[in-house]
N, C-alpha and C positions, 0 to 999 in steps of 0.2 A: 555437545552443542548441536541444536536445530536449527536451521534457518524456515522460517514463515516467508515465504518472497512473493509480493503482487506486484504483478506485471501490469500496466496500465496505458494504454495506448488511448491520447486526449486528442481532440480538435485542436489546432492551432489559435482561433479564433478565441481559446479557453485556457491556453497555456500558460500564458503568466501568470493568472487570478489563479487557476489552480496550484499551483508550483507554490505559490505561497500561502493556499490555504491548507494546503498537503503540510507543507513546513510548521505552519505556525501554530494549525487547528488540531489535525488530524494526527499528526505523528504524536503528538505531546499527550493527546487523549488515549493513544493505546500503548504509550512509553507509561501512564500513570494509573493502569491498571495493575502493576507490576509483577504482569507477566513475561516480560522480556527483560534482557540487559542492557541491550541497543540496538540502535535504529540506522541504517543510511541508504539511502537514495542515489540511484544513477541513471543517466539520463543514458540511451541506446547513440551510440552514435553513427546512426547512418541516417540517407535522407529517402523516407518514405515516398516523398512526392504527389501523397496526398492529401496533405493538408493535415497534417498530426505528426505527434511525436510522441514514443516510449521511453516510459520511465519504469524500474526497477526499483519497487519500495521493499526496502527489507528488515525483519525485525528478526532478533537471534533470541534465543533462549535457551535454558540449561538442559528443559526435557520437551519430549515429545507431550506429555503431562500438562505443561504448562502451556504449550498451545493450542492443546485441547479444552483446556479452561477457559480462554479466554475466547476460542473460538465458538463455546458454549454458552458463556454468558456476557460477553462484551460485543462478540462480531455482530451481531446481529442488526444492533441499536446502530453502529460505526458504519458498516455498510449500507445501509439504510439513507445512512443521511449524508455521502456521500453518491449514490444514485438519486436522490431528490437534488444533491445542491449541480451535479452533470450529466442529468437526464439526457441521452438522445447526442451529449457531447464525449462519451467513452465507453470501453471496453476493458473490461478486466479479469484478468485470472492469475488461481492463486496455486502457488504450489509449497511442500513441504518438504524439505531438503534433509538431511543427515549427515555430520560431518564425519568424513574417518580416514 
């Protein structure tokens, strides 16, 4: 099992729209590419203090294969229009994990 994990540090001012466009948009479109098994999200629990909060989006999959698929031909489009729809309101990066 791999974990695909984006780390995403949002403006406050964009928290809540996000948080449920992350939920209801975003995750469902890269849960129906069926490269992953599943999906969950955790919010960081400390107080930054300035005016944002991080979240911990993560998708698991069986191979490293399968993340490279979709980060080949899905990421691209997904990314995209999650920097147009939080231009200048986030920060993100991704990393690629390995269970064992």
């Amino acid at each position: 099992m791999v974990l695909y994990n984006v780390t995403v540090n949002i403006e406050s001012v964009v928290e809540d729209e996000w948080l449920h466009w992350i939920k209801s948009i975003h995750i469902p479109k890269v849960m129906a590419t069926g490269k992953f098994v599943e999906s969950k999200i955790f919010k960081l629990l400390h107080d930054e203090g300035d005016g944002s909060a991080t979240y911990s989006v993560q998708f698991f999959a069986a191979s490293v294969k399968q993340v490279n698929e979709y980060l080949e031909t899905y990421a691209p489009a997904l990314v995209q229009a999650h920097m147009e729809r939080y231009k200048n309101k986030h920060v993100a990066f991704r990393t690629l994990m390995e269970e064992v």
